[in-house]
N, C-alpha and C positions, 0 to 999 in steps of 0.2 A: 720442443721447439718445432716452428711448420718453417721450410722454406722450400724454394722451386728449383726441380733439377730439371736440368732438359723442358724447360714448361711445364714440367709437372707436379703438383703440391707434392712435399714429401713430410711424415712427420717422425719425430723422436723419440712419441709420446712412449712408452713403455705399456701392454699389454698387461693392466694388473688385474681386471676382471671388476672393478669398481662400478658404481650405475652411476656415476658421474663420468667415468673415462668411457663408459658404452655408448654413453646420451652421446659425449663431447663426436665420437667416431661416427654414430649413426647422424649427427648435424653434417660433420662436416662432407661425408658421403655424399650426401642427398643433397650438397648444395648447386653442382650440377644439373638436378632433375626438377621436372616440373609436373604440378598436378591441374588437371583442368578441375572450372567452375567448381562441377556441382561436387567432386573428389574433396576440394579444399573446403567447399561450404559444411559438407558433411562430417569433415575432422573438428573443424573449428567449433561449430554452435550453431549452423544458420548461416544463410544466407545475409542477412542483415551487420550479424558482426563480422563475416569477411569482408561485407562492402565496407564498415567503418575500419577496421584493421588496414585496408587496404589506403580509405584516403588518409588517414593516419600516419602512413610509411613505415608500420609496422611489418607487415608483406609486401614484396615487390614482386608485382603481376605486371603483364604483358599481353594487348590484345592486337596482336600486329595487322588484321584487317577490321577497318575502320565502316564495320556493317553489322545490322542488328542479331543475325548472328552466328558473329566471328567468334572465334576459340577464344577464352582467358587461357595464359597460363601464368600458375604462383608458382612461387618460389617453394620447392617441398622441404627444405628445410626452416625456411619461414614459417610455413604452417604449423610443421609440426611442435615448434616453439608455441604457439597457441594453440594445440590442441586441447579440447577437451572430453571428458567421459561423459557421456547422456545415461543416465541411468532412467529407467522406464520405471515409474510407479506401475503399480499391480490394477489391473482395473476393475471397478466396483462392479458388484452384479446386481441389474437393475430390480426395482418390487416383481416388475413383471416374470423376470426371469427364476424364479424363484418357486413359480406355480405353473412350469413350463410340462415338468415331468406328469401330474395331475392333469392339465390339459389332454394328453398324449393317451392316458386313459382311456378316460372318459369317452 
C-alpha cells in the first residue's frame, strides 16, 4: 500500500527481492528525477521515438524556456518504462581490408 505521511510517499511494500518488486521501487524512486534530451533519447531508441513517446503522453517532459535551446526535461521514470537495449551488430570487414596486411609488405 503507497500513502503520504507528512508529504511524503510512504510505501508497505515488503522487501522480497523479486524483479518486479525491484522494477516497481526503482520506478517509483525516479519518479521525482528528470533526464535531459539527449540522456532520455539515448535510453529510449533515438531521438525520433522520444519525440513520438512524448506527443503520445507516454512521457511527460518539460521544457520551461520557450527558446531554440532550452533544457527538455523527461520524466526518469517514464523513460525508463520505455527503455530499450541497442544491441550493435558486429561490423563486416570490407574486400579491401582484407589485403591491408600484404599491402603493408610490400
Amino acid at each position: 500500500m503507497i500513502y503520504t505521511h507528512n508529504n511524503q510517499w510512504r510505501s508497505t511494500i515488503l522487501i522480497d527481492g523479486t524483479a518486479e518488486a525491484k522494477l516497481a521501487d526503482v520506478l517509483f524512486i525516479m519518479e521525482n528525477e528528470t533526464f535531459g534530451q539527449r540522456k532520455s533519447a539515448s535510453l529510449v531508441g533515438g531521438l525520433g521515438r522520444l519525440i513520438k513517446l512524448i506527443e503520445e503522453g507516454k512521457i511527460r517532459s518539460d521544457k520551461p524556456t520557450n527558446k531554440q535551446n532550452g533544457k527538455w526535461f523527461c520524466n526518469a521514470a517514464d523513460v525508463l518504462k520505455f527503455a530499450i537495449i541497442k544491441r550493435r551488430k558486429p561490423r563486416k570487414n570490407k574486400k579491401h581490408e582484407k589485403n591491408d596486411s600484404q599491402r603493408a609488405i610490400a
